[in-house]
Every structure is written in structure tokens, then in C-alpha cells.
C-alpha positions in Angstrom: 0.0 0.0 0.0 1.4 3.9 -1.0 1.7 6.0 2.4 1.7 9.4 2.5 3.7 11.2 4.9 2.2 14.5 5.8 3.8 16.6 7.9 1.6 19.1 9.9 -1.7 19.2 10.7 -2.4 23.1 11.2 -5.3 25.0 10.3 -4.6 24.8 6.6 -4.4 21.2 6.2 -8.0 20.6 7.5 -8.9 20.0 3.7 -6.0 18.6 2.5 -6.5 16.1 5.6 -10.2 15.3 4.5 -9.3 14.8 0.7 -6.6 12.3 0.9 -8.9 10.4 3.2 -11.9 10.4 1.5 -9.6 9.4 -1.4 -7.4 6.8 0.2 -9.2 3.9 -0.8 -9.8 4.0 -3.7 -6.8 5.3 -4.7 -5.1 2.2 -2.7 -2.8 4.6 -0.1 -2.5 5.5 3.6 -2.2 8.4 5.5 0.2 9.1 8.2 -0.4 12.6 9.7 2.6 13.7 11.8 2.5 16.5 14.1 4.3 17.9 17.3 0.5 17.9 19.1 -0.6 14.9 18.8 -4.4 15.7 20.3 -5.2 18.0 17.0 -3.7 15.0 14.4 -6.0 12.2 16.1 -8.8 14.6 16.1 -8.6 15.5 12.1 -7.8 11.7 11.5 -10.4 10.4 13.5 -11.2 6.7 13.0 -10.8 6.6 9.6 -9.7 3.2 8.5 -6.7 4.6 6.0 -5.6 7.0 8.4 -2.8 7.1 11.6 -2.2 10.2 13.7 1.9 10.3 15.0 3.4 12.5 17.5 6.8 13.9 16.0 8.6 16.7 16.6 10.0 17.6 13.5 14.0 18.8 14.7 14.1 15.0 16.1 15.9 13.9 12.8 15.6 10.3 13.8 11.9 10.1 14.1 11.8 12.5 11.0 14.1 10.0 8.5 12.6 6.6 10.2 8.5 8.1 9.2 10.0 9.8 5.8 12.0 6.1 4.7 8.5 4.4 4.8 7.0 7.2 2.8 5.7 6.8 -1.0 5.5 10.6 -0.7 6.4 13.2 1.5 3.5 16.1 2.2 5.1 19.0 4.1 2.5 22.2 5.8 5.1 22.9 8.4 6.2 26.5 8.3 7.6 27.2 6.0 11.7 27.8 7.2 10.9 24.0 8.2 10.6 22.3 4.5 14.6 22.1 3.8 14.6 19.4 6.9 11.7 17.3 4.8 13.6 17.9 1.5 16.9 16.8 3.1 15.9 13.5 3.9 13.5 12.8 1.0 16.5 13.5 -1.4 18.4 11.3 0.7 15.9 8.4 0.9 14.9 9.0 -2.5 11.6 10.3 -1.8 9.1 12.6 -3.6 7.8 15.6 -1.8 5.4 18.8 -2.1 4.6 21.9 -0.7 2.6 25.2 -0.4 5.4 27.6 0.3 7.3 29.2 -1.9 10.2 27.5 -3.4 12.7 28.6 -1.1 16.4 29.1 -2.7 17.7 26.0 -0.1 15.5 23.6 -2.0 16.2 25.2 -5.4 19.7 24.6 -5.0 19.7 21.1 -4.6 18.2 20.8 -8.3 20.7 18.6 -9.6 20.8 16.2 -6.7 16.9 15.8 -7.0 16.8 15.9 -10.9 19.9 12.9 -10.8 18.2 10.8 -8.2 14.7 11.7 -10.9 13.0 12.8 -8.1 9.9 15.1 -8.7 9.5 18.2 -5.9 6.7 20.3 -5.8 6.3 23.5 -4.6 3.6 26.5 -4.5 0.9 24.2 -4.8 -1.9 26.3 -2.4 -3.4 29.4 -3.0 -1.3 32.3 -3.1 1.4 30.6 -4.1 -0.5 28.3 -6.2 -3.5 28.7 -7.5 -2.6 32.5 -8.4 -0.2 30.8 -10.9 -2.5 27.8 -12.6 -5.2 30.3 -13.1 -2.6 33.3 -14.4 -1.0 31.1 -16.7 -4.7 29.2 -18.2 -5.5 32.6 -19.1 -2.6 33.9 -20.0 -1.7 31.3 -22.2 -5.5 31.0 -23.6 -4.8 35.0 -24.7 -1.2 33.8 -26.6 -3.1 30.7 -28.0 -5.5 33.5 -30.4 -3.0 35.6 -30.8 -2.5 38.2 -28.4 0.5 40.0 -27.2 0.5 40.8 -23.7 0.9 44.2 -22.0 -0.3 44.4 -18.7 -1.0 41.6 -15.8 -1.9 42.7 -12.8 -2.8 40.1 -10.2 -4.2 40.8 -6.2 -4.9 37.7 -3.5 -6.3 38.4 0.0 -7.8 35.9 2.6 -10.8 38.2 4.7 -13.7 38.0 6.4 -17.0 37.6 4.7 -19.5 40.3 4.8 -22.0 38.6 7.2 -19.2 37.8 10.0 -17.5 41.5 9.6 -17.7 43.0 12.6 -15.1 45.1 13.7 -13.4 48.1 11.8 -10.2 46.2 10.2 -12.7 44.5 7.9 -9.9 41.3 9.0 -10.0 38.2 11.0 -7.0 36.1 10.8 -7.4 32.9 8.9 -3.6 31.7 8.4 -0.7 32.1 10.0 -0.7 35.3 12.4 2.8 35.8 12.3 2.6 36.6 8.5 0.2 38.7 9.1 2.1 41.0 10.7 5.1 40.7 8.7 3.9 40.9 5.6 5.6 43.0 3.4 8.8 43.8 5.3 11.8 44.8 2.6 11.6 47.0 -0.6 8.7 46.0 -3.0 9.3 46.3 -6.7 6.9 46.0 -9.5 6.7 47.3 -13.3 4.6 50.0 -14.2 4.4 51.2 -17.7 7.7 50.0 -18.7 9.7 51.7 -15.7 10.7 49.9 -12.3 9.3 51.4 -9.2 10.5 50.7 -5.2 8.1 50.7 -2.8 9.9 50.4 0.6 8.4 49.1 3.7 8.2 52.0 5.3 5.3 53.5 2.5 4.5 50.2 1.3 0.9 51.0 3.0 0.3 54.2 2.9 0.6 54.1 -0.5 -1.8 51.1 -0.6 -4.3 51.6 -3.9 -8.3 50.8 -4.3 -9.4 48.1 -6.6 -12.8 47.5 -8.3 -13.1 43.5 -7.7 -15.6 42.8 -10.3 -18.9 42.2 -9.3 -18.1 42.6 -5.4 -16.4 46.7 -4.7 -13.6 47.8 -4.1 -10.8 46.2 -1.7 -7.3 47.7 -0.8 -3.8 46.6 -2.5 -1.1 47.0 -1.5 2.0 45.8 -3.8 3.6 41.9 -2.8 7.3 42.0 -2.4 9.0 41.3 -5.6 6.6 41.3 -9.3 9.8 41.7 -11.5 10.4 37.9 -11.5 7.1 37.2 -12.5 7.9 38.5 -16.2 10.4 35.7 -17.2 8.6 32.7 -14.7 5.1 33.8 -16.6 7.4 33.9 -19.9 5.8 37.6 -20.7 8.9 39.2 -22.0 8.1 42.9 -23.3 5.3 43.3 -21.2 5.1 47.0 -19.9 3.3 46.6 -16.4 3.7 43.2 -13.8 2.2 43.9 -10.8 1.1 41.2 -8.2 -0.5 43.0 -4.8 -2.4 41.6 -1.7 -6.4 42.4 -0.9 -7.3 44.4 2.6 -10.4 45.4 3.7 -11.3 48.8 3.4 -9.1 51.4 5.4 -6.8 48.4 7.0 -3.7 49.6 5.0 -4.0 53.2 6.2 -4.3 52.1 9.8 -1.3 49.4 9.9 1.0 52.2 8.3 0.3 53.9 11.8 1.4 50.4 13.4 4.4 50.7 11.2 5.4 54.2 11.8 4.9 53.5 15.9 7.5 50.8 14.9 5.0 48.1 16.5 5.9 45.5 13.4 9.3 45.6 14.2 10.7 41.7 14.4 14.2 42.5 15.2 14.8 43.8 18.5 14.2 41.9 22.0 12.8 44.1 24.3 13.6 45.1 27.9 10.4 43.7 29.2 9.5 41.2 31.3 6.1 38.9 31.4 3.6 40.2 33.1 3.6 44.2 31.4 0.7 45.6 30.7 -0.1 46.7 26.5 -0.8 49.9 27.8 3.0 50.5 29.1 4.0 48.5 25.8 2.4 51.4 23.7 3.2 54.4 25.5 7.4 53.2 25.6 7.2 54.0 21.4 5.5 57.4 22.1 7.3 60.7 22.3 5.0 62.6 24.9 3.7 61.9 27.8 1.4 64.6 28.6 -1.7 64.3 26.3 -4.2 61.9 25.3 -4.6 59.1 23.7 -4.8 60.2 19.7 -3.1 63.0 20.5 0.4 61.0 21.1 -0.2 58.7 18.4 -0.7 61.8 16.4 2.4 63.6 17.3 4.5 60.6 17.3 4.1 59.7 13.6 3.6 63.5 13.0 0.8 63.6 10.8 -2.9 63.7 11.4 -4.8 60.4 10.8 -8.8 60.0 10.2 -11.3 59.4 12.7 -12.4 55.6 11.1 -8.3 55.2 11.2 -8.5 56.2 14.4 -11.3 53.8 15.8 -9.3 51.0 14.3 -6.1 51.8 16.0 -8.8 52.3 19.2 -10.1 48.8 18.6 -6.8 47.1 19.1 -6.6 48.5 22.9 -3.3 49.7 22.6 -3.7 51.5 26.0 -5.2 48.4 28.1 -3.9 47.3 31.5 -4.2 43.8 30.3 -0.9 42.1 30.7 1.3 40.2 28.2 2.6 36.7 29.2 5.8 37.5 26.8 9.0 38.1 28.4 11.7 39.8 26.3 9.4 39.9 23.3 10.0 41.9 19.7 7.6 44.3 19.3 5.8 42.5 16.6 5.3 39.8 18.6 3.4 41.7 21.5 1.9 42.9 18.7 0.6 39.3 17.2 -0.6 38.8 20.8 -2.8 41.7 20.6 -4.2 40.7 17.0 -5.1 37.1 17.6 -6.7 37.8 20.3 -9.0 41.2 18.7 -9.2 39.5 15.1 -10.3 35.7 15.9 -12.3 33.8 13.7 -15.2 32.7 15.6 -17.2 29.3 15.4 -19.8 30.3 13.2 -17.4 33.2 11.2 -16.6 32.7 7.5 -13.9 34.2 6.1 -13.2 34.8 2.6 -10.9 34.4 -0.5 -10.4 37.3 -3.5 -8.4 36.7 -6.1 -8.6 38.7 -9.4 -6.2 39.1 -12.7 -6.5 42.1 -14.9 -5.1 41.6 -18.0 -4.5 43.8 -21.2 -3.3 42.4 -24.4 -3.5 43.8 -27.7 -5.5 41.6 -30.2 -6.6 42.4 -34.2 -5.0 46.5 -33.5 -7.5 46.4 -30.2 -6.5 46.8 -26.8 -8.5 44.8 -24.7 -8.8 43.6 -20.6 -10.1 40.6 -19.7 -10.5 39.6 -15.7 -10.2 36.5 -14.5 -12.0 36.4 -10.5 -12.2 34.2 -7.7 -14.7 34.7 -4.8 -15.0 32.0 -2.0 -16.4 32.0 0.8 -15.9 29.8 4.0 -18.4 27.6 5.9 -16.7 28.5 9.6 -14.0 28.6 11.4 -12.8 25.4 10.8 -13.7 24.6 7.4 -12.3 28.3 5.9 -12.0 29.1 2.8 -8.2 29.4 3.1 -7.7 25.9 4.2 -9.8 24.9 1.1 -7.6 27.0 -1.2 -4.4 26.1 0.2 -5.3 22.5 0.8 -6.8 21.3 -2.2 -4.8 22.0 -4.8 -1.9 20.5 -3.3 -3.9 17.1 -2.4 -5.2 16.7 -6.1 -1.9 17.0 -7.0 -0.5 14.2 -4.3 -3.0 12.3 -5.8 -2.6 12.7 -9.8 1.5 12.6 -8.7 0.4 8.9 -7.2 -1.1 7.8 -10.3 1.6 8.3 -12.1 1.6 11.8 -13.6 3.8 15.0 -13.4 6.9 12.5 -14.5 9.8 15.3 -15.1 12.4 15.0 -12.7 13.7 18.2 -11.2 11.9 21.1 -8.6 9.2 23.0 -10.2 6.1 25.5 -9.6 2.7 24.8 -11.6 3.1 27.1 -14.4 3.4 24.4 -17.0 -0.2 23.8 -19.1 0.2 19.6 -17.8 0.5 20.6 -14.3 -2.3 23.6 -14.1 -4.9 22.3 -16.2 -6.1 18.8 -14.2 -5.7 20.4 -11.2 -7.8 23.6 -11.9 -10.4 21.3 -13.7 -10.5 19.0 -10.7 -10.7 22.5 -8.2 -13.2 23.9 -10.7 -15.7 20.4 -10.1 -15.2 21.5 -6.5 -16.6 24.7 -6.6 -13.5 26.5 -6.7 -13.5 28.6 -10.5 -12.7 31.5 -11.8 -15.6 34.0 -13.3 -14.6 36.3 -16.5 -15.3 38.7 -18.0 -13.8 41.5 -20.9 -14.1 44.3 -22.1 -13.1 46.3 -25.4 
């Protein structure tokens, strides 16, 4: 019998989790999920026949290499700094493996290893990586199939909250991993915009955040992903004048996490002089310059501009000047700061969050410049069974299965922008529920 070895078992693999078992029989394989807490694997396995729940911690390489030798293929949703341990011991057991991340320059750089041993690794299989590419490249190459040259792609991806569960003035519950949330686009962004390269740097990145018309569903903020330059050659659109790939926000949440920024509250690099047990209130009023006026009033003069009144109620909402304490000791500031927002932005039982994923693109066609959109809205069922765990999940366990059968043959490390990668697995997502609406105009 195959056995797949998946490794983590975290609120995006609740899907993935589901489909291979629903799937295991018939498809003749066996799941082993292995995770460091051992209580949530059972519970998602539960007492299905095909599947076994293991407790590993995954820096204990002997546990790791014994569970990944018995493997017919290696899964991996640990974070994703973790993969290059799973990688390093499929290559040396021989061992195909897949991911969601993006392929991270560690795993590229053991190409020829992996291509001479004709191992097959996948990576950026979910949703943003992932399904952002399968659906760019079906319509991108469905354009260059009639004829058209290319000029502008832009492309924006943003896990929410849906309408009916949004109820506080972020417009933002956190889905995924917190910690990307408030690290998100750290370093200088760059992107083409009519043929010239513009820097973003961190430091503007959201106050220069844009709106966007998503059609059919209003407008969302952008705000630009780190680097859309290397896009052009991996989406083969050389000549193109704009490349832009951005990230979705609810309305106002870009203006108000520039004021996080600019308090320096996102900050991961500095250990500060605090012990467990400070209250948030002393944590906000150490990054503020006076100490003799109120509330908005310091937050106004310490990042020395005026901000709006709804910016305002959202920095309010966080209550950054609370005498709750913080069980962190010697924490970086964005981590106090990830304390605060999982605790304000929680997904509830009965929430639903929400996936938005739109490409704009222009091409010229028969001396007619045209723009077609390509949109995905989805929303989630609750708090367990999101629509980011859907669109992260699934794609990556149709292609564990397809990649089983016998498909997806080329030896090497790759991303799914090839037509014989892309095309079952959006069909398959597509049968799901999971499609893209278009639409263009002239």
C-alpha cells in the first residue's frame, strides 16, 4: 500500500487532511499525519480506517528520517523555514515531496541532486502561491493561443472576512498564520509599471496602498507583494510593460497598519527590555514621544501627521492602551503585537472568512486593446472549514494524488506554471466549486 507522509496538521491542512482520506481507498494509499501535538492529528484523522495520527517533533531527525523512509510521498505544511529538513531526507531516501510555500532558494539549489536521483519536488501548490499561478497562466496562455501580445497583468490575492461575519473596523480576521500577518511585506517591493521599475519600501509600502474594483463585489485595498519583477520571465511575458502582483485588505486596514508601522509596532528584530507580566498599555506608551496628552493625541504627534477618525477607531479597537498584561517576556515588538491581534481578530465558530483573487489583464489583439478579468470569490463555511484551508489544501492534495497515479513524470523542482500541471488540477478545483468567473471588455 502507498503512504503518504504528511507533515503538519495546522489549520490549513483541514482539507487537505479530509481529501486524501476520502480518497485513500480508492486510490489504494494510507495516510500518516505527523504532528508535534498529537491531540489536533488524532482529532482530524479520527477513526478513519486509512488513516494514523503520529506524534513527531520535527527537529528530532531520527523520528523525521525513520517516518520519511517508509514514505511513498512526502507532504510538508510545516512553516515554511521548516521544509529544507523534509527535503533533506527525501532526497536522501529518494523520496518525492510537495509543498505550499514558496520554493525557497535552499530547495532550489539542490536541483541537480533531485533531478539525478529523478525525483519530482513540488512547490507552490496552495493558493497564493498556487493557485494565483495555474489560473494566471490558463489565461494567460488561452490569450497567446489567439493571438494576443501581452501588455499588462496585474494580479491581487487576500484571505478576509465575509460580509456577514464583519464586525469590527479592520474588515480582518486572521485565517492563516498570524505571524505573516504581521510581517507581511517587510523589505523594498518592486513592480513594473508602464515600462519603468518602481520601489516601494516598507516603510510606504501601506500608505501608498491603492483601491481596486473587484468585479462584481467593490472595491478592496492593495497594497503591492514584495517582488513582481520575476514574474515577467517565470510567466514567460517578456516585453510586457506593467507586472504587478499586490495583496487584498479590507477597506481602510492599509492606512491604519502604516500607523502600526510608523509606531514601529511590526518591528521583528529587537528583544525588548520587558518582562512577562507588562501591561499593553506600558508597551504602547514606551514608542511614544510625549507623555502629557491623550490618547490620539500621542499617536498623532509621534508619527507626525494627522490620521482620520475611522483610522482612528481601528487603531482604538486594538486597545493599545489596556492594562491587560502580556505573558511575553523579552518579546520583539511585533510579537506583542501578534498577541494583541489574535486575540481582537479571531475567527469565531460560526465566522466565515473569505478568499479574493482577481487578474486584470491587457493584451492587444486584431490592433484592439482589450482587458479581460479572471476572479475568484469563495467564501468559508466556519471557522474550521475556511476558505483558506480549502484553497491552500486542495490543490496540493489533487496533485499528491494525480503525482500517485503516475503523472507529473519530469524529474527536477518546479512550480505549476506548466499547461500539464495547471490544467487537471484547476479542472478537478473547478468540479469543487473552486473557479474563476470572467469577463472582458473592449
Amino acid at each position: 500500500m502507498k503512504q503518504i507522509i504528511l507533515f503538519g496538521a495546522g489549520r490549513s491542512a483541514t482539507y487537505l487532511i479530509d481529501y486524501l482520506l476520502e480518497h485513500a481507498e480508492a486510490e489504494e494509499f494510507q495516510l500518516v499525519l505527523a504532528d508535534s501535538n498529537i491531540e489536533i492529528a488524532e482529532l482530524k484523522i479520527g477513526n478513519h480506517p486509512r488513516g494514523r495520527a503520529v506524534a513527531c517533533d520535527i527537529n528530532d531527525t531520527a523520528m523525521r528520517q525513520a517516518l520519511i523512509a517508509q514514505a511513498s510521498f512526502v507532504i510538508s505544511m510545516l512553516p515554511a523555514f521548516l521544509h529544507f529538513l523534509v527535503a533533506k531526507d527525501c532526497l536522501l531516501y529518494g523520496k518525492d515531496m510537495a509543498t505550499a510555500s514558496y520554493l525557497s532558494d535552499e530547495i532550489k539549489a539542490m536541483e541537480p541532486e533531485i533531478t539525478a536521483k529523478g525525483l519530482v519536488f513540488a512547490n507552490e501548490l496552495g493558493l497564493d502561491p498556487g493557485i494565483d499561478h495555474m489560473s494566471a497562466m490558463k489565461l494567460l496562455d488561452e490569450i497567446k493561443s489567439k493571438g494576443g501580445q501581452i501588455i499588462s497583468f496585474k494580479s491581487y490575492t487576500g484571505g478576509l472576512v465575509a460580509k456577514e461575519s464583519d464586525d469590527n473596523p479592520w474588515h480582518y480576521k486572521v485565517s492563516w498564520n498570524p505571524r505573516n500577518v504581521i510581517l507581511a511585506g517587510q523589505c523594498t517591493s518592486q513592480y513594473l509599471e508602464n515600462g519603468e521599475i518602481k520601489f516601494l519600501p516598507y516603510s510606504r509600502l501601506f500608505s501608498q496602498s491603492e483601491e481596486v474594483d473587484v468585479i462584481g463585489h467593490g472595491n478592496f485595498s492593495m497594497y503591492v507583494n514584495r517582488d513582481s519583477i520575476k514574474y515577467v520571465d517565470l510567466y514567460r511575458l517578456d516585453g510586457i510593460n506593467t507586472m504587478i502582483r499586490g495583496t487584498f485588505r479590507g477597506e481602510g486596514y492599509c492606512e491604519a497598519w502604516s500607523v502600526l508601522i510608523d509606531l514601529g509596532m511590526t518591528d521583528d528584530s529587537t528583544k525588548l527590555s520587558l518582562e512577562a507580566g507588562f501591561s499593553i498599555a506600558n508597551f504602547t506608551k514606551s514608542f511614544l514621544i510625549s507623555e502629557d496628552c491623550e490618547t490620539k493625541e500621542k499617536i498623532e504627534r509621534t508619527i507626525r501627521r494627522n490620521i482620520s477618525p475611522a483610522t482612528y477607531e481601528r487603531i482604538e479597537y486594538l486597545q493599545l492602551f489596556s492594562d491587560e498584561s502580556c505573558p511575553l517576556s523579552h518579546p520583539t515588538p511585533a510579537q506583542v503585537l501578534e498577541h494583541i491581534i489574535v486575540n481582537k481578530w479571531v475567527l469565531r465558530p460560526n465566522d466565515k472568512d473569505l478568499i479574493v483573487m482577481q487578474h486584470e489583464v491587457k493584451y492587444r489583439l486584431d490592433n484592439e486593446v482589450r482587458t479581460v478579468y479572471s476572479t475568484l470569490y469563495r467564501e468559508g463555511k466556519n471557522d474550521i472549514y475556511t476558505a483558506m484551508a480549502e484553497t491552500v489544501g486542495l490543490p496540493l492534495a489533487i496533485y499528491a494524488k494525480l503525482r500517485l497515479r503516475g503523472m507529473f513524470n519530469k524529474p527536477g523542482v518546479f512550480i505549476p506554471v506548466e499547461k500539464e500541471i495547471y490544467e487537471p488540477i484547476l479542472k478537478e478545483l473547478s468540479s469543487l466549486g473552486i473557479h474563476f468567473m470572467e469577463s472582458e471588455n473592449v
